[in-house]
N, C-alpha and C positions, 0 to 999 in steps of 0.2 A: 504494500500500500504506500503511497508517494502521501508522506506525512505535508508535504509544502501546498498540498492541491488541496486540504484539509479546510475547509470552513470550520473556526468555534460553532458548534451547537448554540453554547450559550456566551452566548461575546459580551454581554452586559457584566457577566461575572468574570470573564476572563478582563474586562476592563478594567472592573474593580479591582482584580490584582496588579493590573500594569500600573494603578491611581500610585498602589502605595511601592512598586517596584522602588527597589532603593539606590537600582543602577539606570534609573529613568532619566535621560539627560535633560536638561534645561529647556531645551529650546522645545520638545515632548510635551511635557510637565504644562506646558502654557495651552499646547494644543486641546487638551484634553478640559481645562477651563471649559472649550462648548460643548463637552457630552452633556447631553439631556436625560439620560436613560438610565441613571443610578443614584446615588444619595452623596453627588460631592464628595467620596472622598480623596478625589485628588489635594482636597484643600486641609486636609488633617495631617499632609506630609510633614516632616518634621524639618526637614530644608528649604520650606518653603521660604523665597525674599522677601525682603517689604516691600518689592515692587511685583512680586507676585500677589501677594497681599493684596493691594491696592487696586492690584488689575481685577481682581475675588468681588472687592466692594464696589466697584465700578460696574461691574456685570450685576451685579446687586442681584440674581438666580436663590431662590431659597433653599435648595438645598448645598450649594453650594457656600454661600454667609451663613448658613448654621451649623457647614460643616468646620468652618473656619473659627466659627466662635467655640466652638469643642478642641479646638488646636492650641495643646499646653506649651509652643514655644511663641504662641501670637504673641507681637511686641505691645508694649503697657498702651501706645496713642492709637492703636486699632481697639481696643476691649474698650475704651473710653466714646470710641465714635463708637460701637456695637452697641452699647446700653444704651443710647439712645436709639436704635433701628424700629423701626415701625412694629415689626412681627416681636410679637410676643415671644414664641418658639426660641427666634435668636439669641434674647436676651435671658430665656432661662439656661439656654446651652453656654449663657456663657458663667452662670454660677456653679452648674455642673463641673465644671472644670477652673475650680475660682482658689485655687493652690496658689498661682500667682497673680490672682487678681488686683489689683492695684484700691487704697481706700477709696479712692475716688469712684470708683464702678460701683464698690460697695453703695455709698452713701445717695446715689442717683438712683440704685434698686432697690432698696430699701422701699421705696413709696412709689414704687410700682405698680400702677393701675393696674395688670394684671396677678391676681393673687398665685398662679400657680410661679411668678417667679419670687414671692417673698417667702411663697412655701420652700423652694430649694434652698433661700436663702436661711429660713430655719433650720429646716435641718443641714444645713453644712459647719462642719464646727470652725471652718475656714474663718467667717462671716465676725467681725470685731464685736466681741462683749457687749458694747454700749451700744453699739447697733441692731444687737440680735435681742438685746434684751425690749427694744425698743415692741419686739411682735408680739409680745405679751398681751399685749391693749389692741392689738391688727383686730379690723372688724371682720376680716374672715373666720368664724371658726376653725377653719381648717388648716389655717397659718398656724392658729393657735395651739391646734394640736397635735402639729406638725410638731411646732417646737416642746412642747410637751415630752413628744416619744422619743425625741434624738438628744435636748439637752438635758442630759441626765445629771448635769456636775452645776446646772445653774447656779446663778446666788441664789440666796434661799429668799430675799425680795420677789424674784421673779416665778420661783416654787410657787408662792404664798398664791399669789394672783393669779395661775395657774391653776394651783389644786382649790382656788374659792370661786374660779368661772363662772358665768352664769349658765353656759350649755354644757350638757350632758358627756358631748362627747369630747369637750377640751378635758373635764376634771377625770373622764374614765382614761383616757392620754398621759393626765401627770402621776395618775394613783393605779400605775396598772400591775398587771403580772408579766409582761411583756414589754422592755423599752429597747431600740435597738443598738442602745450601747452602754455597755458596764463601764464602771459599777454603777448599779440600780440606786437611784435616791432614796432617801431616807426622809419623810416628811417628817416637819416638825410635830413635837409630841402636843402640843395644843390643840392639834386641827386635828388630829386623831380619833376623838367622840365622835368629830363630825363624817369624819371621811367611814369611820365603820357604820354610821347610821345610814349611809348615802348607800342603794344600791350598785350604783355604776363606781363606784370606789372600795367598796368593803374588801372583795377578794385581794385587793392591792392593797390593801391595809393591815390586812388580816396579822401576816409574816412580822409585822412592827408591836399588837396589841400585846397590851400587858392581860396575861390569860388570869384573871381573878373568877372569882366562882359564877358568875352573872356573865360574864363575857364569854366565858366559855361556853355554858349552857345553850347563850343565844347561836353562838357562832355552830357547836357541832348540832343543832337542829333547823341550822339555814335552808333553804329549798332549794339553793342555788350550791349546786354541786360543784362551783369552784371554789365559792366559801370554801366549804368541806376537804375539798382538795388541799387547798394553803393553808388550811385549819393542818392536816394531818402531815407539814410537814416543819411546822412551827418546833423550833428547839427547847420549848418549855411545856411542849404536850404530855398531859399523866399517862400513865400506863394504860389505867383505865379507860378515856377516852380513842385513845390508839386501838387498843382491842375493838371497841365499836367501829371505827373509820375503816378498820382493816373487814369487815363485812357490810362496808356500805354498799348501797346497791347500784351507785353510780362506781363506775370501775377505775374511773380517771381518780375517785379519792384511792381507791386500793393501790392505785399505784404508786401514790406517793407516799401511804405506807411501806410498799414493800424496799423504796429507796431511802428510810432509817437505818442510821447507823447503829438505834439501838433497839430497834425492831428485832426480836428473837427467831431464829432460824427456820423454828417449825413456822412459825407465823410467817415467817416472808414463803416457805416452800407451800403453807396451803394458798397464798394470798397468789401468786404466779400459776400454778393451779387453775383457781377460779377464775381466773382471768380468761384464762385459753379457754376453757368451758364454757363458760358464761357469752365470751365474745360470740361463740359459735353459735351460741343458742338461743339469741334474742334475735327478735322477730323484726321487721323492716318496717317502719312505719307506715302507717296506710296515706291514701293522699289526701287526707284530712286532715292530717296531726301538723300540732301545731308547730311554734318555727323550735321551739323549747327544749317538745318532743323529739324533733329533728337532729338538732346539735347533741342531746344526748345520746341518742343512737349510734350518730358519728365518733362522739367519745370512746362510747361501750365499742365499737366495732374496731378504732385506731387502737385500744388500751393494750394488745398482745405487741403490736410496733412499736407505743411507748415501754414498754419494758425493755424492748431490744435496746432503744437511743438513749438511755439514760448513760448521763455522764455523771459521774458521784463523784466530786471531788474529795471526799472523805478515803473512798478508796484508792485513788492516786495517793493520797499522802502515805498509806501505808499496804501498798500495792499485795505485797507477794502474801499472804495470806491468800488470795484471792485469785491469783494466777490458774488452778483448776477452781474456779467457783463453775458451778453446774449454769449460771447464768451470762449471757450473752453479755449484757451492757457490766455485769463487773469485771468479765475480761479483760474487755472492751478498757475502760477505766484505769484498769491496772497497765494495762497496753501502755496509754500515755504517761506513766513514771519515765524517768529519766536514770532511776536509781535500780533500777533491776538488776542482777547477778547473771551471766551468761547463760546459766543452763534455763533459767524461768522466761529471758529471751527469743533462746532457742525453739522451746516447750508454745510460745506466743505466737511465733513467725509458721509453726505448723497446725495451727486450730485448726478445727475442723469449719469455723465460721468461717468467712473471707473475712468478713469485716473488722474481725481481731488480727487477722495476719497482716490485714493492709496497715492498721494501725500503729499495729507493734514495729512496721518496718517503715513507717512514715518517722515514727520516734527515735527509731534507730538505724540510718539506712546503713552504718558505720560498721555496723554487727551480723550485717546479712552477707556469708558468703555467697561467690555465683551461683553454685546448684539450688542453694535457698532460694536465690530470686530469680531465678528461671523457674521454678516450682511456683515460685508467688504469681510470676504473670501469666507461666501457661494455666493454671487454674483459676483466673480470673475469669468471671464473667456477670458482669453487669446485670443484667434482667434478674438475677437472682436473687440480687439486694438494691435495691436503687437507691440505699444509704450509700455506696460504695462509687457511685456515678464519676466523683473527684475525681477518683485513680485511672482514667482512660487519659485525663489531660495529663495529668501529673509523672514525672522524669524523676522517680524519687530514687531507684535501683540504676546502678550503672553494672555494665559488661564491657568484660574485654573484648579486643577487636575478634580476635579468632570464633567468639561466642554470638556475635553479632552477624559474624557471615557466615555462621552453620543458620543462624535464624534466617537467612536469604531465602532457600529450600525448605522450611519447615513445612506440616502440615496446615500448624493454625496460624490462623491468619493474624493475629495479633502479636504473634512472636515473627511474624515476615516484617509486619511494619514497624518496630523497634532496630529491622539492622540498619537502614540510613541514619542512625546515629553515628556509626562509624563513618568517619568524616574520611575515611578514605577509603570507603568501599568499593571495590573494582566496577570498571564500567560493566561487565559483563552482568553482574550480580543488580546492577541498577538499572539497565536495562530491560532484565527478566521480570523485575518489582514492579517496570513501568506498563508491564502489560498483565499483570496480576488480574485474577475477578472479581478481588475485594475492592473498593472504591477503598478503604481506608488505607491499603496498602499503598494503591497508587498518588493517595496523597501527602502518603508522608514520603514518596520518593520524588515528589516533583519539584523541588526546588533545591535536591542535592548536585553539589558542585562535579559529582564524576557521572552524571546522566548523560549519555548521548544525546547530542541535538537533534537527532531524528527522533528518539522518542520522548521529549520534552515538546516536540513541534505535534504529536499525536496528543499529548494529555490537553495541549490547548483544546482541541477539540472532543475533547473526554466525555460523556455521557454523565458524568456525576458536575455539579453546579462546582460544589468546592474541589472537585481536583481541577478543573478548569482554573478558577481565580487561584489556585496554588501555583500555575502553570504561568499562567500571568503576571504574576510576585517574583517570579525566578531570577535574581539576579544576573545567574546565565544568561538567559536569553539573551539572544545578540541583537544589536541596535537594529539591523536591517529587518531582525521577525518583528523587534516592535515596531517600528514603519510601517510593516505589512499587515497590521494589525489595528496602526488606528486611520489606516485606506481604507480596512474591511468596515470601520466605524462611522467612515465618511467624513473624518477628522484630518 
């Protein structure tokens, strides 16, 4: 087959790989300014001039100026013309990426007629103190509890006014079980009566209450089974009430009984039990139940995977105990110590789970020799745990070269696409990769430096979208295929 007679199937994507090709010459680079038919990112290049710049803004194209306001080396007097740009869109893309945003951007977005750009400006902890505390009082709710979920480290002025909102869902934002970044705030203990009286803050409060005999009673007889949940994971819970929580009939509390650390063994083996049982054998709601109904169901059905995902920092602190525990997430747990003894390592990196093996070899990659981790990746496979989904992008095991070009020839396909790592894999062997029948294989061999040009010039026109734009990225590629290529573009 005459690789050069080859039209891209898909040229918009092999476009997009030529946007960000890094051996894309100058005078290229500007042609590509008039493609219509993808999302600008020729303008997110990182050597992009201020005369290329300027030519971006002059074309004034929106995908094109919003690609560029996404662009972390833009110079400070473009982000300053940006925040003022008509489109909304550009001017939240430029708090997106507001690492080097200048105060002056700041202080002109701030009071941003459109609220989804004061909402990015919440939550970016980029965003200057005195100006971020200013969203506190933003007439969006959603500003508000925007800033709620992300500034967790507030002053406690702006906690205050937060967690005493007058809508619903800014003070469930400042008072939650969920904020998207640690450490979680600690409201002040005055507002405390109020926040446990408040149903959309109780559960988020819960973890803080001083448990006296009245508090308690009300809390473990809440209706609302997250109460109960954060009730039962509280570190000043009696024995007594533990026992109950550990048979409650929402399973999301059982679970956070059975993750106490001073939960007793049989109680955590019946509580894991009931769990698997119970999930299996409650009934689906009918189409009439309420929304209540609903999320509890969801609970009870997710409660066998929250047992799996629990991360117990109790047991990272004193791991090896734990290293054969009969449960998935204290493996798991113990996995991520730093302090483990070679053979409980060892014993980790060959679980019978992946999700302990990837773990333990994510914490240790230092500890795995090759057979280990050609064991780790040839048994890898993703649909089985879709906790484990990280580990297909992730470069955490290395191989020597000799082991990387037996992987050329393998059966599975995931140990074929690991040899163009070796950065000097014979052409023969990259050759043979480039016409593989896995698409993953042929993408992770198209941008390696000992590809043959002929079959570099076929993956342009490849059948899969992303080995095409991989083909397109190729620094290889020679100037004259990229010519040829943005003719085929009409460029």
């Amino acid at each position: 087959m005459d690789a050069n007679a080859l039209t891209p199937v898909h040229l918009d994507m092999v476009m997009d790989g030529l946007a960000m090709n890094s051996a894309l010459p100058a005078s290229m680079i500007r042609r590509l300014f008039a493609w219509r038919r993808g999302r600008g990112k020729v303008a997110r290049r990182p050597d992009l001039t201020e005369a290329m710049a300027a030519e971006i803004m002059a074309i004034d194209d929106h995908w094109l100026v919003h690609s560029l306001a996404l662009n972390d080396r833009l110079p400070d007097r473009f982000r300053i013309r940006l925040a003022a740009h008509r489109d909304s869109a550009v001017r939240s893309a430029l708090v997106i990426h507001a690492a080097n945003v200048p105060r002056e951007v700041m202080e002109q977005l701030i009071d941003d007629p459109e609220s989804q750009v004061r909402e990015y400006l919440a939550q970016g902890h980029h965003t200057p103190s005195d100006l971020r505390a200013r969203l506190a009082v933003d007439s969006d709710p959603r500003v508000r509890a925007a800033l709620a979920k992300h500034w967790t480290q507030a002053p406690e002025a702006v906690r205050r006014i937060l967690l005493t909102d007058p809508e619903a869902e800014v003070r469930a934002a400042a008072c939650s079980t969920y904020f998207a970044h640690r450490p979680h705030p600690i409201p002040p203990s005055d507002l405390l009566p109020a926040l446990l009286s408040d149903p959309v803050t109780r559960a988020g409060a819960v973890i803080h209450a001083v448990l006296d005999a009245d508090t308690l009673q009300r809390l473990a007889g809440d209706p609302d089974s997250d109460v109960r949940a954060e009730l039962a994971q509280h570190p000043s819970l009696p024995p007594s009430v533990r026992e109950v929580l550990a048979t409650d009939p929402a399973l999301n509390v059982r679970v956070k009984v059975f993750a106490r650390p001073d939960t007793p063994e049989d109680m955590r083996a019946q509580i894991h039990d009931s769990v698997h049982e119970l999930s299996r054998s409650t009934a689906d709601p009918g189409p009439d139940a309420d929304d209540e109904t609903v999320m509890q169901w969801y609970q009870n059905a997710f409660a066998p995977t929250d047992l799996r995902i629990l991360r117990l920092p109790w047991v990272t602190a004193d791991p090896l105990p734990h290293v054969d525990s009969p449960y998935v997430s204290f493996r798991v747990s113990a996995a991520v110590s730093r302090v483990l003894p070679a053979d409980a390592v060892a014993r980790l990196l060959d679980d019978e789970e992946e999700i302990v093996r990837l773990t333990m070899a994510h914490t240790a990659p230092h500890l795995v020799d090759p057979e280990t981790a050609e064991s780790i990746e040839r048994r890898y496979h993703p649909r089985r745990d879709k906790f484990t989904f990280w580990w297909d992008k992730a470069e955490v095991l290395t191989f020597p070269p000799a082991a990387l070009r037996r992987f050329a020839t393998d059966p599975e396909p995931r140990l074929r696409s690991l040899a163009p790592r070796d950065p000097d894999l014979p052409p023969e062997l990259a050759e043979k990769l480039a016409s593989d029948p896995e698409d993953r294989v042929r993408h992770s061999v198209a941008a390696h430096r000992n590809l043959p040009l002929s079959s570099l010039r076929l993956l342009l026109a490849d059948s899969s979208e992303r080995v095409a734009e991989a083909a397109g990225a190729s620094p290889f590629l020679p100037v004259e295929r990229m010519e040829w290529l943005l003719a085929q573009a009409g460029l």
